[in-house]
Each structure stands twice: as structure tokens, then as C-alpha cells.
NUPASE-480928 format. One record per atom (N, C-alpha, C): x negated, y negated, z; residue in three letters. Coordinates in steps of 0.05 Angstrom, whole numbers, plus 5000, padded with zeros to 4 digits. Each point is the difference from the previous one (the first is absolute). Layout:
<sites>
XYZALA;...
</sites>
This chain:
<sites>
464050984790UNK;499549885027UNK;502649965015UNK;499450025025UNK;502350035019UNK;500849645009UNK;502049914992UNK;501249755011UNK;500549995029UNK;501550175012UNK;499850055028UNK;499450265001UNK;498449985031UNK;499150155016UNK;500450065025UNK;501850295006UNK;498949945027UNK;498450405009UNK;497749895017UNK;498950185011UNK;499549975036UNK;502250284999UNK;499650065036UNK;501349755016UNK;501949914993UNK;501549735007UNK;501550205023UNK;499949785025UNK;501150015021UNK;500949795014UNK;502249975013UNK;501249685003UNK;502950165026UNK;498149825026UNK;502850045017UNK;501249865011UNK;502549825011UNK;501349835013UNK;499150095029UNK;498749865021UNK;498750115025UNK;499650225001UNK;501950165013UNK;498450295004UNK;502550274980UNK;501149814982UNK;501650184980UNK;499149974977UNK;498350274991UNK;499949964970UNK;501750084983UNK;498349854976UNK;502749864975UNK;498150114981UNK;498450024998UNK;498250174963UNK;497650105017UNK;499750324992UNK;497650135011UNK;498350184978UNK;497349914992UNK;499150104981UNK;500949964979UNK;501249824984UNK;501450014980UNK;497249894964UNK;500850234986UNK;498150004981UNK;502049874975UNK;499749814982UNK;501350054976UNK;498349834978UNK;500549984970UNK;499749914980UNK;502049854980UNK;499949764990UNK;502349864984UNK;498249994983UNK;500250084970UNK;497549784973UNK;502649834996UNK;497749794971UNK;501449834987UNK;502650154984UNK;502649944997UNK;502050164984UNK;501650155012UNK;498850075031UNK;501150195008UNK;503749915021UNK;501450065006UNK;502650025009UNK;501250245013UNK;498649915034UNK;499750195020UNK;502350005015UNK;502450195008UNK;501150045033UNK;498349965019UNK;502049945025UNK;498950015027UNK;502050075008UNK;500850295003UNK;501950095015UNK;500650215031UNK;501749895011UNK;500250135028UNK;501849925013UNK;500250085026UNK;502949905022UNK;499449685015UNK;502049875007UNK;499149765013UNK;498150065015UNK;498649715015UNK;497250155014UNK;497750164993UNK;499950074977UNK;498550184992UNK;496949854984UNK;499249705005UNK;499049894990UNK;499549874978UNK;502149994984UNK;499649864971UNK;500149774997UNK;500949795021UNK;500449804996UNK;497449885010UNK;498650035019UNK;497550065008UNK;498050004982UNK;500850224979UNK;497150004987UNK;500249714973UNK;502249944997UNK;499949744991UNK;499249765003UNK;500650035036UNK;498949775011UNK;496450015001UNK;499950215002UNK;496850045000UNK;498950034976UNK;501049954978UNK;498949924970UNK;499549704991UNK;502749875020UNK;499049715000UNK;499749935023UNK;498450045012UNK;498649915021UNK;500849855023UNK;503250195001UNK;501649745026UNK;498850145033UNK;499250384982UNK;498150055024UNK;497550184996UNK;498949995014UNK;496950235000UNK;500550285010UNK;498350114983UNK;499450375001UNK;499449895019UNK;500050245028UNK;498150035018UNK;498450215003UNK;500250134986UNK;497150184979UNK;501450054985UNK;497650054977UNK;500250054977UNK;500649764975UNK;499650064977UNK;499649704984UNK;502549964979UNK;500449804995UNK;502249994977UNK;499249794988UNK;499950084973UNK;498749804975UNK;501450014977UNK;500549754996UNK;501649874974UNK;497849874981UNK;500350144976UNK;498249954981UNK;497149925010UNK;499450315009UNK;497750005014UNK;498949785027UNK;502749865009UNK;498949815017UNK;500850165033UNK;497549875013UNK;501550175029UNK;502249755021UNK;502850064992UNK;501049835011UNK;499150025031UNK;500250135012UNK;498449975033UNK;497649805004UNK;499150034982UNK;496649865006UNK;501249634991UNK;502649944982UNK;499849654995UNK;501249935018UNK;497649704990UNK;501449825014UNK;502649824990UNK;500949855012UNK;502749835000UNK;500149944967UNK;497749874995UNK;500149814971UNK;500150284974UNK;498250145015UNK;499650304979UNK;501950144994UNK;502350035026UNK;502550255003UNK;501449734974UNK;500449745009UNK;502349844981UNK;498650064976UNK;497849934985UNK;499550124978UNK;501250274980UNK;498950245020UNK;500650254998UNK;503750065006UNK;500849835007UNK;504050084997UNK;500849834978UNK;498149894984UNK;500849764976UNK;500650274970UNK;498850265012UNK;499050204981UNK;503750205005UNK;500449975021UNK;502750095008UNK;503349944993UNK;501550114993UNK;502649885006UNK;502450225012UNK;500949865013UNK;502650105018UNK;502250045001UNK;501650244995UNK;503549904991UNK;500750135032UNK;501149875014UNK;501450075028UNK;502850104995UNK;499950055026UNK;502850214997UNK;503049945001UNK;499949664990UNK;502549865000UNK;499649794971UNK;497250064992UNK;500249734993UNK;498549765009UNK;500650065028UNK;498849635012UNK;500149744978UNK;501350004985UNK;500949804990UNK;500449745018UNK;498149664981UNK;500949725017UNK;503249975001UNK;501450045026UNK;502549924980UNK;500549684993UNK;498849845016UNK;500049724978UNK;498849934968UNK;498850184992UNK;499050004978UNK;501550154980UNK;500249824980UNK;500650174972UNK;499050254988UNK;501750224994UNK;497750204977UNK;497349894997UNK;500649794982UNK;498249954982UNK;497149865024UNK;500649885020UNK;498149825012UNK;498550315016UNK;502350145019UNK;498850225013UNK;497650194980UNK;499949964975UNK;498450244980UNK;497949794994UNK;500749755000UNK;497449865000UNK;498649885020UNK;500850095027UNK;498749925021UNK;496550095008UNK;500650314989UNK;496650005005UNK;497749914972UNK;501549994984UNK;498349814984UNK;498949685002UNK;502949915015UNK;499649665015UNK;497650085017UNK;501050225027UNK;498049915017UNK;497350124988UNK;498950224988UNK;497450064991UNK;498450044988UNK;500949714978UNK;499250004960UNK;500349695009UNK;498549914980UNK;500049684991UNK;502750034973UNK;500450164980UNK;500549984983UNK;502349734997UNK;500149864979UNK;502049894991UNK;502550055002UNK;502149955014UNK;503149994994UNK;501950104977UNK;498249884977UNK;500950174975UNK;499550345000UNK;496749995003UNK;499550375002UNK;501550065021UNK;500449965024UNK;501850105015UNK;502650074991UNK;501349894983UNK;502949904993UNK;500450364986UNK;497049924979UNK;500650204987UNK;499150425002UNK;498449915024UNK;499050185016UNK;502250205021UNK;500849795014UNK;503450035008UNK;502850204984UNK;499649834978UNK;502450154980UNK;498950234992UNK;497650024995UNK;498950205003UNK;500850245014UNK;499650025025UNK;499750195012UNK;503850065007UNK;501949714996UNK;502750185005UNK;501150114977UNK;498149974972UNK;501550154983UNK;499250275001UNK;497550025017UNK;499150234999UNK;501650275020UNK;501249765016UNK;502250215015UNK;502749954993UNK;500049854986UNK;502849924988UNK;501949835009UNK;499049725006UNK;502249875020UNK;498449724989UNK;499350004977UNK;499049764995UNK;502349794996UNK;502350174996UNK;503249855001UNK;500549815021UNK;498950125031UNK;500649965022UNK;498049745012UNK;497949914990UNK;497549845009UNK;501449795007UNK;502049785000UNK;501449905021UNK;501950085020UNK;500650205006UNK;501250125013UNK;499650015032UNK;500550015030UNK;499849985013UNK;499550345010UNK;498449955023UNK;501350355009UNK;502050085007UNK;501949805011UNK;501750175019UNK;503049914974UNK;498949984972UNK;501450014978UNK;499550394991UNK;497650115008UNK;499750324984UNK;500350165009UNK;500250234996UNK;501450225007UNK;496250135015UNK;501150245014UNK;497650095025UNK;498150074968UNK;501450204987UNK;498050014972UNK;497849834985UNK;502249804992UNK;497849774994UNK;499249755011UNK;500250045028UNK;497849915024UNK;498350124996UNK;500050325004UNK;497450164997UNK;497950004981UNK;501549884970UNK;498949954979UNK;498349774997UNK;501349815013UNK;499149714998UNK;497450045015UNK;500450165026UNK;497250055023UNK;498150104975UNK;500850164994UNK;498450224983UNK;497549734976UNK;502349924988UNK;498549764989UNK;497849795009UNK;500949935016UNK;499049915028UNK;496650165008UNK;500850195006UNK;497050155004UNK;498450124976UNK;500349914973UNK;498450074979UNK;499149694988UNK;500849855010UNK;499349744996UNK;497149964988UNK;498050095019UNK;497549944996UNK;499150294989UNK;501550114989UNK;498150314985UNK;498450145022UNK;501350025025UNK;498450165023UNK;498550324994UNK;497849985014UNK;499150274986UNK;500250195019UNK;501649905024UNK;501250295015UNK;503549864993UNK;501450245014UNK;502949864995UNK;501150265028UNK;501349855021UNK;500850065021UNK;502950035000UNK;501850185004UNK;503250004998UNK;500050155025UNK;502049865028UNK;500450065027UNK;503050124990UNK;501550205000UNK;502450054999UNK;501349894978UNK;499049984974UNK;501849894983UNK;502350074991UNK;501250205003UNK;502550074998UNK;501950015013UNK;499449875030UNK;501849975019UNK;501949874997UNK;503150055009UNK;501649884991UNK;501249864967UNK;499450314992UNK;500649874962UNK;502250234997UNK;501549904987UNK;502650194983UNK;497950134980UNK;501450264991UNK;498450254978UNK;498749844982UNK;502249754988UNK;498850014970UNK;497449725009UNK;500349795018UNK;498649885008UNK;497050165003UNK;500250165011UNK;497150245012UNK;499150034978UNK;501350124978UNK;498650104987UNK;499049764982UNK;501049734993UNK;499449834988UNK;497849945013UNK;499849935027UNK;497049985012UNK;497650165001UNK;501150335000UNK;499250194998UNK;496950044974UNK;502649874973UNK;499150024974UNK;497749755001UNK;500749795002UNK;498449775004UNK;498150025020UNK;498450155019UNK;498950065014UNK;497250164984UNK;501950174982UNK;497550154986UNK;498749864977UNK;501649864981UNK;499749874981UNK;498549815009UNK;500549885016UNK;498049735011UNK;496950035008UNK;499450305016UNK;498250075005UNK;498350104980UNK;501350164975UNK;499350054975UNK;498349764993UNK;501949834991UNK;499649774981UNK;496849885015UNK;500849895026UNK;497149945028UNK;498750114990UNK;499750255006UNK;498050175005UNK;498349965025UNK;502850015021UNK;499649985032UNK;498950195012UNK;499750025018UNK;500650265025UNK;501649915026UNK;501850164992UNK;502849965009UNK;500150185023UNK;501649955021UNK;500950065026UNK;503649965001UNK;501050285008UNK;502349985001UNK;500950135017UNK;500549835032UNK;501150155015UNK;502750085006UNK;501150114995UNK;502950165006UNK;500550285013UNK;503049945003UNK;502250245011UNK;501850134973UNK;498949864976UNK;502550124984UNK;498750214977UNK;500150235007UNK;498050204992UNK;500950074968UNK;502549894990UNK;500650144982UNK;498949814976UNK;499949705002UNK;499149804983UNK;496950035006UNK;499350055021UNK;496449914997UNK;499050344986UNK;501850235003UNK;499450144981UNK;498950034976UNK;502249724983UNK;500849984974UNK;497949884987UNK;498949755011UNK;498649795003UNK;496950065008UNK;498550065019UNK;498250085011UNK;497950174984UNK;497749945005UNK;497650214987UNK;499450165025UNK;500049865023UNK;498550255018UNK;501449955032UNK;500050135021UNK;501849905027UNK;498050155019UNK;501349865015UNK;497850015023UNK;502450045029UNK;500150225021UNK;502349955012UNK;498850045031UNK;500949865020UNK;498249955018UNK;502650045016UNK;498250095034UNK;501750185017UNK;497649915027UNK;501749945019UNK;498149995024UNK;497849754991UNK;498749894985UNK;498549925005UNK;498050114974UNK;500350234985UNK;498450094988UNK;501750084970UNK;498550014980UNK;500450114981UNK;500150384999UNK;502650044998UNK;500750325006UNK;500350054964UNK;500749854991UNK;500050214967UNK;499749744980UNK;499150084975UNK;499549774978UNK;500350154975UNK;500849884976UNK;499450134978UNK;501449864976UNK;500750004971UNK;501049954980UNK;503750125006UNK;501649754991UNK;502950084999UNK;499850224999UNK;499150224985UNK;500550204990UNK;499850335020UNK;497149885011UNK;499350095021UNK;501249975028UNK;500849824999UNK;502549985021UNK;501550165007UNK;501950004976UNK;502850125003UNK;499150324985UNK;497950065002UNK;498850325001UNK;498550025026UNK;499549795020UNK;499950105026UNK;501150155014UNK;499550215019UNK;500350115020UNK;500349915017UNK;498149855018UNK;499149805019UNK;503149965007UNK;499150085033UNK;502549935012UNK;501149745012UNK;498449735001UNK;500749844998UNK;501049864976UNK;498449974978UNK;501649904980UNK;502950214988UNK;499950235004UNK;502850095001UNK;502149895012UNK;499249895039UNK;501449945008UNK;501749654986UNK;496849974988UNK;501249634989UNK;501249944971UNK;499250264987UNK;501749904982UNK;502250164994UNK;500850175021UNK;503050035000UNK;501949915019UNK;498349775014UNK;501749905017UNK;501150175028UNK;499050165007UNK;500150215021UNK;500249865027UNK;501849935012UNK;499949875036UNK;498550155013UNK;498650325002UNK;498350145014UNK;497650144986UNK;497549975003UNK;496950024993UNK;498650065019UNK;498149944988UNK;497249875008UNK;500449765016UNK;501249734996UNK;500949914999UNK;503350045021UNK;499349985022UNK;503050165015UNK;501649794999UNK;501950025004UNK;503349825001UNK;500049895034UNK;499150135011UNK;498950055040UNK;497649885004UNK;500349765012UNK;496850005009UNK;499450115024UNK;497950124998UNK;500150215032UNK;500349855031UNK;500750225010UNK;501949865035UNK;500250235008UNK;500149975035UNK;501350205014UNK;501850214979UNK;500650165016UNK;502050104994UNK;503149865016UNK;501650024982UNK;502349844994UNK;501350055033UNK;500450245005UNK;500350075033UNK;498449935015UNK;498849924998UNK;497649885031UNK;501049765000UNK;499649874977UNK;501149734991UNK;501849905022UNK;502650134990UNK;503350025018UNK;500050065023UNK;497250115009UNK;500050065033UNK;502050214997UNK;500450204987UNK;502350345003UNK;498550155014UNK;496750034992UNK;499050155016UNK;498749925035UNK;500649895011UNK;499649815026UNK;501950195020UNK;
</sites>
């Protein structure tokens, strides 16, 4: 069974669209790309998984639920099933390691202080910074900030798991430490995982299946493998980094002489 769904999803900012027709599938386990050029909707279709906005046709459903159709009390329910690693972190910075990884357990569990305590240590040994649980943020390195987030959003065993840019701003060996912990975590879950990025060579490594979106639409999809045995002239253009495509370096205009007034 499909954890998310989306069928025929379309979503436009006034009269500019941002996702047109867009079909896809996540199961339980699975650890998906969302790859493409800025603008190209990915951040979008995140937001429209948790319900910050509405398809305006077409449906998108998280574990079979139609987020479009809840209401207020229903959508907070249904994002309790979610967790989030943003693309910095968003880390409290008044809060400790240790308080920031137990914050969504304070606010949405009764549990005891003790299970927390040990629920907590939990999850930073699981990224490895259980060293660090007094530690401040602006004591860690961008790495294990990312880590600590990372902890942070597995808190409650989410059965989707959302990553906006996680590799932004990480040195090699950092990436790939997040990289590795990314898959392992979703393993272990047994999530369905969303991973949107620009860094084609780690979500390669990492990834069961990618999805790469252009204009508004899904132009190519397939298994790592299938990928980088594409043809497809857009994902050629993206995962060799190419300034000219599909995808132009130019966004179209006059011509450059009319422009200058030469021909006048």
C-alpha cells in the first residue's frame, strides 16, 4: 500500500503554475528523490503533503488519508504521523541538544520525564551525538546540527519522514555522514521517506527510486540505476551539471538588440 499519494496534482501561485498533473507513489520503506532546478516545485509538493496547502485538482493522500478534504483538528492528527528535517536544521537555539530532541515528545505524549530521558538518548546515540545532549547549538558544527535535527524528527517514529535539502551546506565527510544516517534510519523506521535535493551524486548512493521534476511536471523517474542509464535529456542535463538544457541558462527575452535599442 501506497503511504503517499499523489494523483493528477496541480497547484498554482495566482496565475503561475507550480505542479501540473503530477502522478507519484512512496510505500512503507521506501527512500525517494525529488529532483530538479529551483522553482521547479519540490518544495511545494512537501508543503502539500502536510497540508500547509491544497491540490487545486487532483488528490494527495497520506496513508490513504485525503489531506485536501481535513479539517484543522484532522490535518494536526495526520502531521503527528510525519517528521521533518529542514534545510538548516531549524534548531531552538535557546534549547539544549538534549531539550530540542525532547521537545516533541513534551509537547505530544504525556509520557513521564524518565521515558523521555531515556527515549532522548535514544535517538542521539542513534545518530551519534549522545556525547553532545548538553550541548548548545551554536556549540556544533553545521554537521551535527543536522544530526541533532535529524534526531529531532524521528522522535516519535514518524511513518512518513520529510528531508527539505539536507545536505545543504555540509563539508564531504559531514554529507555523507548524514547521507549514511538517512538510509539507515529509514531502514530501521521502515518510513517512506522524501528527499528533496540538488546533490545528485549522494541521493544516487542512498535512494531506491527519484523522481525529477521540470516545469511543473514530472519529465523522467526511475531506480538510481536507471538514471544514470538515461538518455533523457533533462536528467542528462542535471546530473552532469550542464548550465545549458532543457532547462536554459537564458530565460527567454527579446532579442538582446532590440533590448539596447541598436536596431531603432
Amino acid at each position: 500500500m501506497s503511504i503517499i499519494e499523489f494523483q493528477n496534482v496541480s497547484f498554482a501561485y495566482g496565475e503561475t503554475p507550480i505542479l501540473r498533473d503530477v502522478s507519484l507513489n512512496i510505500e512503507a520503506g521506501q527512500l525517494v528523490a525529488i529532483m530538479g532546478g529551483s522553482g521547479s516545485g519540490k518544495t511545494t509538493l512537501l508543503k502539500l503533503i502536510g497540508g500547509q496547502i491544497r491540490a487545486q485538482s487532483g488528490v494527495v493522500r497520506v496513508n490513504g488519508e485525503d489531506v485536501g478534504s481535513l479539517n484543522e483538528s484532522a490535518l494536526y492528527r495526520m502531521r503527528r504521523k510525519l517528521g521533518m528535517l529542514f534545510q538548516f536544521g531549524a534548531l531552538f537555539t535557546d534549547l539544549s541538544v538534549f531539550d530540542n530532541v525532547a521537545f516533541p515528545l513534551r509537547e505530544r505524549t504525556a509520557l513521564p520525564e524518565s521515558m523521555i530521558r531515556d527515549l532522548v538518548l535514544m535517538k542521539l546515540q542513534a545518530v551519534g551525538l549522545r556525547g553532545a545532549a548538553q550541548s548548545m547549538p551554536q556549540e556544533l558544527s553545521g554537521g551535527m546540527a543536522r544530526r541533532v535535527a535529524l534526531a529531532r524528527a524521528i522522535a516519535l517514529d514518524p511513518q512518513v519522514m520529510l528531508y527539505d535539502e539536507p545536505f545543504t551546506g555540509l563539508d564531504p565527510i559531514s554529507l555523507a555522514t548524514v547521507g549514511k544516517l538517512i538510509r539507515e534510519l529509514n531502514d530501521a523506521l521502515g518510513t517512506a521517506s522524501i528527499v528533496v535535493t540538488h546533490d545528485v551524486a549522494e541521493s544516487l548512493a542512498i535512494v531506491d527510486y527519484i523522481y525529477f521534476l521540470a516545469d511543473g511536471q514530472i519529465v523522467a523517474q526511475g531506480t538510481p540505476d536507471e538514471v544514470k542509464a538515461s538518455t533523457h535529456p533533462f536528467v542528462q542535463q542535471f546530473i552532469n551539471a550542464r548550465p545549458d538544457g532543457p532547462l536554459p541558462f537564458h530565460k527567454p527575452a527579446p532579442a538582446y538588440a532590440d533590448d539596447l535599442g541598436l536596431h531603432q
